[in-house]
VOGU-3710 file (C-alpha; in Angstrom, 3 decimals, decimal comma):
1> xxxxxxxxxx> 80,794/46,024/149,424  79,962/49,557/150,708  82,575/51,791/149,614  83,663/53,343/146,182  86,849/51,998/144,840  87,470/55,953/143,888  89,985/56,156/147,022  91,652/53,180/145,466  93,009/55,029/141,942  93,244/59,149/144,475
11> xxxxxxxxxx> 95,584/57,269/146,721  98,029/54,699/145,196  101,037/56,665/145,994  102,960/55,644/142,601  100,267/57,045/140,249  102,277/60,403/139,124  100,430/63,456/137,027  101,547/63,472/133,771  102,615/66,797/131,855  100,223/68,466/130,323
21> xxxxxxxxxx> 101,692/67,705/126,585  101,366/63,945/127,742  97,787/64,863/128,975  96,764/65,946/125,989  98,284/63,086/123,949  96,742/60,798/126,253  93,082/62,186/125,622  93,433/62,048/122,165  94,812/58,254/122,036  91,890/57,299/124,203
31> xxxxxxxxxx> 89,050/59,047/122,357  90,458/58,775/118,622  89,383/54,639/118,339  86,191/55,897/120,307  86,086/58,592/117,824  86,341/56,467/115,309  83,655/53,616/116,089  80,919/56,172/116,882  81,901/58,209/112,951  81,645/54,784/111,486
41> xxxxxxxxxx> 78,440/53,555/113,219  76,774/57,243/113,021  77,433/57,253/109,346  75,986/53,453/108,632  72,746/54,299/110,937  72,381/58,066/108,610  72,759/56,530/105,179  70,947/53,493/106,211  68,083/54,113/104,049  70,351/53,915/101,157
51> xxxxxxxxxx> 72,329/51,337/101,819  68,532/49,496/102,617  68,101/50,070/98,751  71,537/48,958/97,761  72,102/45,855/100,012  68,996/44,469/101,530  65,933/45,189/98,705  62,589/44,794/98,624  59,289/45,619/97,473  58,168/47,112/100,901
61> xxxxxxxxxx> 60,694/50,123/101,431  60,053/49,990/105,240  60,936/46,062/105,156  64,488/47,245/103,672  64,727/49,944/105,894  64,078/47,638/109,100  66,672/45,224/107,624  69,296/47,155/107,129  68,504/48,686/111,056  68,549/44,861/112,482
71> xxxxxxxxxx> 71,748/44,030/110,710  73,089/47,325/112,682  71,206/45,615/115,627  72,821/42,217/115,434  76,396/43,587/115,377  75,865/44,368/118,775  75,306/41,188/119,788  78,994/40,167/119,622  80,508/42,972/121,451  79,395/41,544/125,212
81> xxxxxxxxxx> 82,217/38,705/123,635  84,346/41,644/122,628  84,247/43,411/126,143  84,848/39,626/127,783  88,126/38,849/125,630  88,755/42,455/124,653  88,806/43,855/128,151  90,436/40,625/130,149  93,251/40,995/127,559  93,104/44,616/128,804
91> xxxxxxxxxx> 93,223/43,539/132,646  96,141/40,836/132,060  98,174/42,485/129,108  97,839/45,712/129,752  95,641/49,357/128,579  97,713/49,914/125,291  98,093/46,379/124,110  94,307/46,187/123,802  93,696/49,885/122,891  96,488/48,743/119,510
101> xxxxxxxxxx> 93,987/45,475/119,030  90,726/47,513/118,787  91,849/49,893/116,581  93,184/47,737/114,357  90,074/45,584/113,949  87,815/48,635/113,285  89,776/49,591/110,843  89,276/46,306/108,931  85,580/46,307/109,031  85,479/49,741/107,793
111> xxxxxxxxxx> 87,335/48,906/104,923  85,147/46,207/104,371  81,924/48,410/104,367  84,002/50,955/102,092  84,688/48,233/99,358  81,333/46,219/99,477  79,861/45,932/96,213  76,432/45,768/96,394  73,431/43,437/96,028  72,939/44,193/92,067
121> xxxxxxxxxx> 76,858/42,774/92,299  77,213/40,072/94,109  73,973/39,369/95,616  73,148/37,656/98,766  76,950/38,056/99,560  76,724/41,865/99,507  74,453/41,533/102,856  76,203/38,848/104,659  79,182/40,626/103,623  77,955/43,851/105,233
131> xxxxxxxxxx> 76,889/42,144/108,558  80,552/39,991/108,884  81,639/43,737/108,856  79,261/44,946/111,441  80,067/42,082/113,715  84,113/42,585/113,098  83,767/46,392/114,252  81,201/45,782/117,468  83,798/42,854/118,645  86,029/45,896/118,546
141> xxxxxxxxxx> 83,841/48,386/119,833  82,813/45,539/122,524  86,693/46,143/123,875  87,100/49,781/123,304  85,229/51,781/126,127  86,417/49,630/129,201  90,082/49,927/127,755  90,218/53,559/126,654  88,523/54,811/129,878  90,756/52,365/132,139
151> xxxxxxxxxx> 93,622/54,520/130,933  92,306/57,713/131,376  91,194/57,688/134,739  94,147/55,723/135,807  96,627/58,091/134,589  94,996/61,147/136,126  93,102/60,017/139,217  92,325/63,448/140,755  90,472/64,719/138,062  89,170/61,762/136,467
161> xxxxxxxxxx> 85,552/63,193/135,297  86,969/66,234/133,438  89,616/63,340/131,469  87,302/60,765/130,636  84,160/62,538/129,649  86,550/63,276/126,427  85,693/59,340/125,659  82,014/60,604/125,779  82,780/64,030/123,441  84,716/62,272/121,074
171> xxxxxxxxxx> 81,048/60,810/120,363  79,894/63,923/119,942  82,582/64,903/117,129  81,951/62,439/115,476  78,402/63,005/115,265  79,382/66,509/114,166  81,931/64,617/111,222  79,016/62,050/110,294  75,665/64,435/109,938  78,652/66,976/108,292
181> xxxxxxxxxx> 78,901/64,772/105,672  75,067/63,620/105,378  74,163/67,037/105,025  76,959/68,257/102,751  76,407/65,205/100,387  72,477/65,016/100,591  72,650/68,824/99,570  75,067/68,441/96,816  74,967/65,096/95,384  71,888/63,931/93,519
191> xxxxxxxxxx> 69,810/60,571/94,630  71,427/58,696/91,933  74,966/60,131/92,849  74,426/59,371/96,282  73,622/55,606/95,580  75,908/55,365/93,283  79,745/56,723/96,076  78,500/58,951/97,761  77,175/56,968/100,592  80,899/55,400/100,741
201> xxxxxxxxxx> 82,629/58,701/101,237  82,532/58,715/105,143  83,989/55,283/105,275  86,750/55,624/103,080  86,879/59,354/105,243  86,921/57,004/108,455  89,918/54,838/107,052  92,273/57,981/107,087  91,679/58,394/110,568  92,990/54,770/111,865
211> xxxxxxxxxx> 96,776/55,486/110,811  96,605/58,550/112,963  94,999/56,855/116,453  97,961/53,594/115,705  100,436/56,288/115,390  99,364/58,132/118,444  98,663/54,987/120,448  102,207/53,608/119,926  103,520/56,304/121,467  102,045/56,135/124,705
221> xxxxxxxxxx> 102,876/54,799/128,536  101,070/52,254/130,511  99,491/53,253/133,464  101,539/53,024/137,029  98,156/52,159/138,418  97,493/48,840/136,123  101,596/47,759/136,868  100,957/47,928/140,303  97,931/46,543/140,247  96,997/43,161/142,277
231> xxxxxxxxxx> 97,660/39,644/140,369  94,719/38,813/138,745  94,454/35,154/136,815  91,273/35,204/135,207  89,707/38,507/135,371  86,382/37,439/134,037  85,876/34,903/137,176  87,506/37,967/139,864  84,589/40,358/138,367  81,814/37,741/138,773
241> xxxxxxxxxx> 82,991/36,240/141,634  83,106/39,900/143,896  81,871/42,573/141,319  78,495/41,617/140,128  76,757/44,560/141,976  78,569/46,787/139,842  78,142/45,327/136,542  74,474/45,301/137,087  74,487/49,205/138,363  76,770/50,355/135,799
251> xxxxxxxxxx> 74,292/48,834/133,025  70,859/50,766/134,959  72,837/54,411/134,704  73,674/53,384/130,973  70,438/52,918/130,311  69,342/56,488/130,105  72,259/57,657/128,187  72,500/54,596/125,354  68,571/55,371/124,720  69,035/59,051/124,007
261> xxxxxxxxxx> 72,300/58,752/122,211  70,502/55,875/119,585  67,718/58,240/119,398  69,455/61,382/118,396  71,182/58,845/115,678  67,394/58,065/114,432  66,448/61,407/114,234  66,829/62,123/110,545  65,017/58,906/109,720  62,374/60,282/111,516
271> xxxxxxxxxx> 62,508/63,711/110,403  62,393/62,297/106,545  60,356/59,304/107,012  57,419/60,568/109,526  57,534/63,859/109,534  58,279/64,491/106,135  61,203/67,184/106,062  63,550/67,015/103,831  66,951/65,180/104,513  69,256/68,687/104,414
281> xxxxxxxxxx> 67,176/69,318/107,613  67,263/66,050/109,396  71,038/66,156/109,155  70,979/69,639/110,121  68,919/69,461/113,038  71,529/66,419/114,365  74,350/68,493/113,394  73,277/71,092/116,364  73,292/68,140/118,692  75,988/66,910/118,300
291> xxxxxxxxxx> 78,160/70,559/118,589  76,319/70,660/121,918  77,396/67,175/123,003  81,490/67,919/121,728  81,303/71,530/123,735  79,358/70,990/127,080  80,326/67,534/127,719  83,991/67,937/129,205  82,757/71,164/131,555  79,675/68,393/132,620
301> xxxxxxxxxx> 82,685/66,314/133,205  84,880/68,813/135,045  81,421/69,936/137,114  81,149/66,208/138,285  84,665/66,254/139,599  83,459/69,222/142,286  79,888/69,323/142,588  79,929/64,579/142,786  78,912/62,724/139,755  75,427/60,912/140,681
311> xxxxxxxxxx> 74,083/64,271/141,697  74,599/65,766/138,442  73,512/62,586/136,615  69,932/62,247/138,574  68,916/65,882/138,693  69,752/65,973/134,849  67,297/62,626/134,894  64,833/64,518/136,783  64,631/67,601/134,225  64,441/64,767/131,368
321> xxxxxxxxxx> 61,757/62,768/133,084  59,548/65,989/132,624  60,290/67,726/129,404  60,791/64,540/127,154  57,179/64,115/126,254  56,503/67,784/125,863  59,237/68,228/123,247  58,236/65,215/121,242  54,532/67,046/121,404  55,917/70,484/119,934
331> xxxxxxxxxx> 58,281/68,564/117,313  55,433/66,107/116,152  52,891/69,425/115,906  55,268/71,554/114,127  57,606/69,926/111,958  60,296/72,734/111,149  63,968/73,160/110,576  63,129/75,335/113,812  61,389/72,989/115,968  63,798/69,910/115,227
341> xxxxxxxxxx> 66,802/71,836/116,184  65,413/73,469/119,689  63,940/70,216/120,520  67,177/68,383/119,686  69,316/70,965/121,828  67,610/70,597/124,465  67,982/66,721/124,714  71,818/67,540/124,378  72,101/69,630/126,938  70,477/67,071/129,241
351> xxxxxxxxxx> 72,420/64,289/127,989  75,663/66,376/128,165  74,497/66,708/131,917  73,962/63,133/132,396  76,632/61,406/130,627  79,947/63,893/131,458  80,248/62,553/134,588  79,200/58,850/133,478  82,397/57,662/132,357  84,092/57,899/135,518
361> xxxxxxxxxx> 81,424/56,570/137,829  81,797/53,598/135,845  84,986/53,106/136,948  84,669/53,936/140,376  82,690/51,032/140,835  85,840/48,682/139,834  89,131/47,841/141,308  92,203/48,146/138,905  92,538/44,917/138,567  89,304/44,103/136,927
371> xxxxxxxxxx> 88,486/47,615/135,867  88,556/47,488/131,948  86,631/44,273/131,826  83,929/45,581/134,012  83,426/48,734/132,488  83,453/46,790/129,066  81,043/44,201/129,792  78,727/46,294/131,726  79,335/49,123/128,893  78,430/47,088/125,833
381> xxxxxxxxxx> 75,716/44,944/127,595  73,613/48,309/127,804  74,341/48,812/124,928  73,337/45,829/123,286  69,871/45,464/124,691  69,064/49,172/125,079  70,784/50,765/122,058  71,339/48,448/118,910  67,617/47,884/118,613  66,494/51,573/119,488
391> xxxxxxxxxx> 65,999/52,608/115,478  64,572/49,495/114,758  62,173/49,488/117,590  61,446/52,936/117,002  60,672/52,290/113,092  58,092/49,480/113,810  56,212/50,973/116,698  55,326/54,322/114,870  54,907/52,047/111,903  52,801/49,872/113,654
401> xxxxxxxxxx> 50,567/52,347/115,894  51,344/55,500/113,642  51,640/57,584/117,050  54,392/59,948/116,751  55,328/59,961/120,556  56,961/56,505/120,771  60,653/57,820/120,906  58,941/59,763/123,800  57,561/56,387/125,586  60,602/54,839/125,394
411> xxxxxxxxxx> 62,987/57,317/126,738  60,812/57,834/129,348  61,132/53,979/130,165  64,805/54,678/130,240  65,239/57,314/132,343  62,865/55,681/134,850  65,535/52,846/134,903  68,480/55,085/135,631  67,280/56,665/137,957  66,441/53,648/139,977
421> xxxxxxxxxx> 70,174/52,648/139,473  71,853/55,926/140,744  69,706/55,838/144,092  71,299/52,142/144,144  74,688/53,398/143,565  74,179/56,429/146,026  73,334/54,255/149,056  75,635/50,916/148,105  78,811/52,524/146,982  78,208/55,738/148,619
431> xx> 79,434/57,543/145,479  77,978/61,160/145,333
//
């Protein structure tokens, strides 16, 4: 298998443009459930220090803290199931059938994190009851990407990397929504206020936005693309039988995006916990990445659509590869408001490079007819191993060695990896 399944989706002669009103309601059904997944699991990994106190505590404040990071962890560990049944529904039923299902489900386990009571409540329930939520919205989230994306580039072929690098922004506004409301309500609330509802506010925040991405949803078309699309039986067996080579590339170029994206989420437990700013300025300093990820990534993504995709993505690798471990030295040596936000917007403009374009390699390396469960599985495997763990791992290695650098080891590690996989993808798919 030699050849990029790109032509596939440029040339079926039914797929039709849609009008630029549908467009636009297209891109916002896709990336709203994105939206909301990434707002919900931003705003659980940037209060998780209090909800360590209020669901999982202990006498050792790290222990909490590292708890309430694997529980985030171990949700992950269900959405490789999620992509599987998630995506094949995708693949048999169709884009919008499964893009209704997700949503729905996320919605559930963010009402289930808004209404928790906690551990002083309930006890050992509050915990479990916090992880069945976890594990309700990553089978979700396992089903989301491959789906979402699927529809995208289906309905609008041509430019494809400009469309679905909205799945990736979306990520970034709701980064921009999430350390929004850590650093409004850390400013204004006090610690007891905060334990108390504040923490809850950007759940209960996250419910409102569910109705809107059902109603929006509803009112979309299936793709010509996926109606047209070969008979498929059992998708799952199609994709392992003939596709393995792209599940496996698809999780290397994730690598390098996953690691950076979990890392950016850890940043204000690092700026408050090891190098001792305040919390105002942790969320602040994420608040600048993230309004660099929402406004560069679609141009990235429109770039990728002229200039070819792994091009982009492995000279972006290349600049990373050399200025991670520098910035990481500056930050760790002077630990300002300053320094945070330069170092963190310069990581977003290299992962704005690097991911714009990602969405729609990822589905060049997939026929139609097995397309959302490939991009899901491979999607939410990289995501499992080299993301959900990230703030944990990061927490017990500097806790452990007390070296400030190990974010700075391990996305080295990463983009190391990636870069291996686009020179795969280059020569076996010959994909640009």
């Amino acid at each position: 298998m030699n050849n990029s399944y790109a032509a596939q989706s440029s040339e079926s002669l039914a797929v039709s443009k849609p009008s630029d009103k549908k467009l636009y309601k297209l891109i916002v059904a896709s990336s709203i459930g994105n939206a909301l997944e990434w707002f919900d699991l931003i705003a659980y990994a940037f209060f998780a220090r209090t909800i360590s106190t209020l669901f999982f505590p202990t006498d050792n404040e790290t222990l909490s803290l590292l708890m309430t990071l694997v529980t985030f962890a171990l949700s992950y560990l269900i959405r490789p199931l999620g992509a599987v049944v998630i995506g094949s529904y995708a693949d048999k039923a169709g884009r919008k059938s499964a893009m209704l299902l997700t949503i729905w489900l996320m919605m559930a386990g963010t009402l289930l994190i808004a209404i928790m009571p906690t551990y002083e409540t309930i006890g050992l329930l509050a915990p479990i009851g916090i992880l069945l939520a976890r594990l309700l919205q990553g089978f979700s989230a396992g089903g989301e990407f491959g789906s979402a994306t699927a529809m995208l580039v289906e309905q609008y072929p041509d430019r494809k990397g400009f469309i679905s690098s909205f799945m990736f922004a979306s990520q970034g506004i709701s980064g921009l929504l999430g350390a929004g409301f850590g650093l409004v309500l850390s400013a204004t609330l006090t610690p007891e206020q905060l334990s108390d509802w504040g923490w809850r506010v950007p759940f209960i925040f996250g419910l409102l936005i569910g109705p809107i991405g059902l109603y929006i949803r509803r009112h979309i078309e299936e793709t010509k693309e996926f109606a047209e699309k070969k008979e498929t039986k059992v998708p799952l067996v199609e994709l392992f039988a003939n596709h393995k080579r792209g599940i496996f590339y698809n999780i290397g170029a994730m690598v390098l995006s996953t690691s950076v994206t979990y890392s950016i989420i850890f940043m204000p437990t690092y700026a408050t916990k090891f190098l001792g700013l305040s919390g105002s300025i942790g969320y602040g300093g994420t608040l600048i990445s993230y309004a660099v990820l929402t406004v560069l990534t679609p141009f990235i993504g429109n770039l990728s659509d002229k200039i070819g995709r792994t091009r982009l993505m492995m000279s972006a690798g290349g600049l990373f590869l050399c200025s991670v471990y520098p910035a990481f030295v500056l930050l760790s040596h002077n630990a300002t408001l300053l320094m945070l936000a330069a170092v963190l917007f310069w990581l977003s403009i290299l992962k704005a490079m690097y991911f714009g374009g990602l969405p729609a390699l990822m589905s060049e390396l997939f026929p139609t007819e097995v397309r959302a469960t490939g991009m899901a599985l491979s999607y939410n495997i990289a995501t499992t191993v080299f993301g959900s763990f990230t703030p944990a791992l990061l927490v017990w290695s500097i806790s452990a060695t007390g070296d400030l650098m190990a974010p700075s080891y391990y996305l080295i590690f990463s983009c190391c990896v990636s870069l291996v996989s686009m020179i795969a993808i280059r020569k076996h798919f010959k994909i640009r």
